[in-house]
Rosetta silent file (secondary structure, phi, psi, omega in degrees, C-alpha in Angstrom):
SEQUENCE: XXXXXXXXXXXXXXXXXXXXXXXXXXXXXXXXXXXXXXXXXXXXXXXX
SCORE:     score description
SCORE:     0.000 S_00000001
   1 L     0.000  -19.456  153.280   89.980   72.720   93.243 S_00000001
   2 L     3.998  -97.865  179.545   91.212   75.884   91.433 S_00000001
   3 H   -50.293  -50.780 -175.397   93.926   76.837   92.927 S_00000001
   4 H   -24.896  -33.450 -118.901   95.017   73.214   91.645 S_00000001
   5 H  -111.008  -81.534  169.212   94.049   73.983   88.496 S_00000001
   6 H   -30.480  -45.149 -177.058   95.540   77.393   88.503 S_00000001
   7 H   -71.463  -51.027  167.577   98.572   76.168   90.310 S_00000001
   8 H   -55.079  -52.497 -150.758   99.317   73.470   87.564 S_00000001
   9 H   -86.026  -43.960 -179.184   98.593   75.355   84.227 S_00000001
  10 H   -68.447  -28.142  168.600  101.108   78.315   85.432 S_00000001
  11 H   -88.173  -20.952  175.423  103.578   75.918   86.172 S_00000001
  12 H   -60.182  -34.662 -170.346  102.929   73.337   83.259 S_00000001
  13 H  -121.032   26.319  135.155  103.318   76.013   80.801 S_00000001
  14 L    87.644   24.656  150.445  106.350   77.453   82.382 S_00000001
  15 L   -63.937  -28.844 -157.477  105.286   80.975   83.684 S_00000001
  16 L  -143.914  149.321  163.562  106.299   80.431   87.085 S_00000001
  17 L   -96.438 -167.085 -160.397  108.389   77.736   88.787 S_00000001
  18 H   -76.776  -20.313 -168.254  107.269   75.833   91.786 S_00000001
  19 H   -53.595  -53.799  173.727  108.574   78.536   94.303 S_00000001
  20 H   -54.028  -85.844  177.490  106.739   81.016   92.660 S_00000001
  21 H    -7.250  -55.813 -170.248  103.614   78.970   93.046 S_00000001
  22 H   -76.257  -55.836  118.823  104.174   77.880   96.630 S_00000001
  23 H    39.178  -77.150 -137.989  104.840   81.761   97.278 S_00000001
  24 H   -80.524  -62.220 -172.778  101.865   82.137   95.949 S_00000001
  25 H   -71.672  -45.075  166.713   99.544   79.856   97.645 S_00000001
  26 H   -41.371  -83.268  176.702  101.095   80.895  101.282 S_00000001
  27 H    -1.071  -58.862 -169.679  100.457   84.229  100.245 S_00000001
  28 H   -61.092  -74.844  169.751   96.998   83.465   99.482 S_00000001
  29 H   -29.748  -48.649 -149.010   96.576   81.447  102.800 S_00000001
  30 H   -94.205  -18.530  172.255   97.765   83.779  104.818 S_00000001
  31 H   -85.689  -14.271   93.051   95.592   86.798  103.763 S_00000001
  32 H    30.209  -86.970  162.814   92.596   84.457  104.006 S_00000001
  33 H   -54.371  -60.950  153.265   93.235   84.119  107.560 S_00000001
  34 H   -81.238   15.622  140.317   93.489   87.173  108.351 S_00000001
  35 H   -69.159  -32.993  173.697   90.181   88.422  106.374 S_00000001
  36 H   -90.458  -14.768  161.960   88.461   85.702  108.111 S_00000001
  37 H   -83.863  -36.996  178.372   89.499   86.855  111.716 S_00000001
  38 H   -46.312  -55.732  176.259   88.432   90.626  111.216 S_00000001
  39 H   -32.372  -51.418 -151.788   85.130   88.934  109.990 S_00000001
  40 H   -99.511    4.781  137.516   84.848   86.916  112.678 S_00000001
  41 H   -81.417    3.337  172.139   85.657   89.575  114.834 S_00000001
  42 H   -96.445  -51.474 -178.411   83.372   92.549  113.484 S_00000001
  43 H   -43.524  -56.918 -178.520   80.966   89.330  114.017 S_00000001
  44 H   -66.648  -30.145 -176.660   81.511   89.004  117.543 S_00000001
  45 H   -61.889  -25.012 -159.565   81.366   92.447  118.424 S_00000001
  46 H   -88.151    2.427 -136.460   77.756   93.200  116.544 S_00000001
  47 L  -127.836  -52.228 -153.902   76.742   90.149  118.729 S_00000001
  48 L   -79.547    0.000    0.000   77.631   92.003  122.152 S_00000001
């Protein structure tokens, strides 16, 4: 609920436009994923 947050008040008060925003949130997403696959692949290995 944050990003929302975060996502609104930079665009509401006209730091960023929406691009920048969406930009933003991919961005976000996509490093996310891949921090959560190393994890869960340093996981599996400690497992074997």
């Amino acid at each position: 609920m944050r990003c929302i947050g975060i996502v609104y008040s930079t665009i509401a008060t006209r730091q960023h436009v929406a691009v920048d925003a969406l930009a933003g949130l991919l961005l976000g997403m996509l490093a996310a994923y891949w921090s959560l696959r190393e994890r869960m692949r340093k996981a599996q290995q400690a497992t074997i």
